[in-house]
Steps between C-alpha positions, in 0.01 A plus 500: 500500500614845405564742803294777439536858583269654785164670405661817592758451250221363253264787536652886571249760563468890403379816632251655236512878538235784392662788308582708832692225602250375774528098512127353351573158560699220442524209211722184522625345204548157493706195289245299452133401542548277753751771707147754463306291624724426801540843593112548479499196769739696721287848445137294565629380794637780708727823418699617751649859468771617787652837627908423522649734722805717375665472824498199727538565865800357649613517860745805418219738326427836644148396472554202724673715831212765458292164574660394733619845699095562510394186599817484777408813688098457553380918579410523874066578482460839664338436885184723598559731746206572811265730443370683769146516477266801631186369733379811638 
């Protein structure tokens, strides 16, 4: 049997843009038949899209110690102080 390549490999897709440059949609163009109809397998039964973070937060970010300096010094609640009341 001959390997074959992955249906990512088979298939690539393509941002269709309007003529201000705002993306429309997208098409994927496939090898074959049979690699279409795949792909329209994977699409009917789920599509997943994801955010990716630019910047992954690592022990030694700045982000991380403002975290943690906030969280290791908890703000003393201010007390309420008597208040004398008239009863006259």
């Amino acid at each position: 049997m001959i390997d074959q390549k992955p249906l990512e490999e088979r298939c690539r897709m393509t941002i269709v843009r309007d003529a201000e440059g705002k993306p429309r949609h997208f098409e994927i163009e496939c090898d074959t038949k049979k690699d279409r109809d795949e792909m329209t397998t994977v699409f009917e039964h789920e599509a997943i899209i994801r955010v990716k973070p630019h910047l992954a937060i690592s022990e030694e970010s700045p982000v991380t110690e403002l975290v943690a300096e906030s969280v290791a010094e908890p703000v003393a609640e201010p007390v309420a102080e008597p208040v004398a009341v008239d009863q006259t």
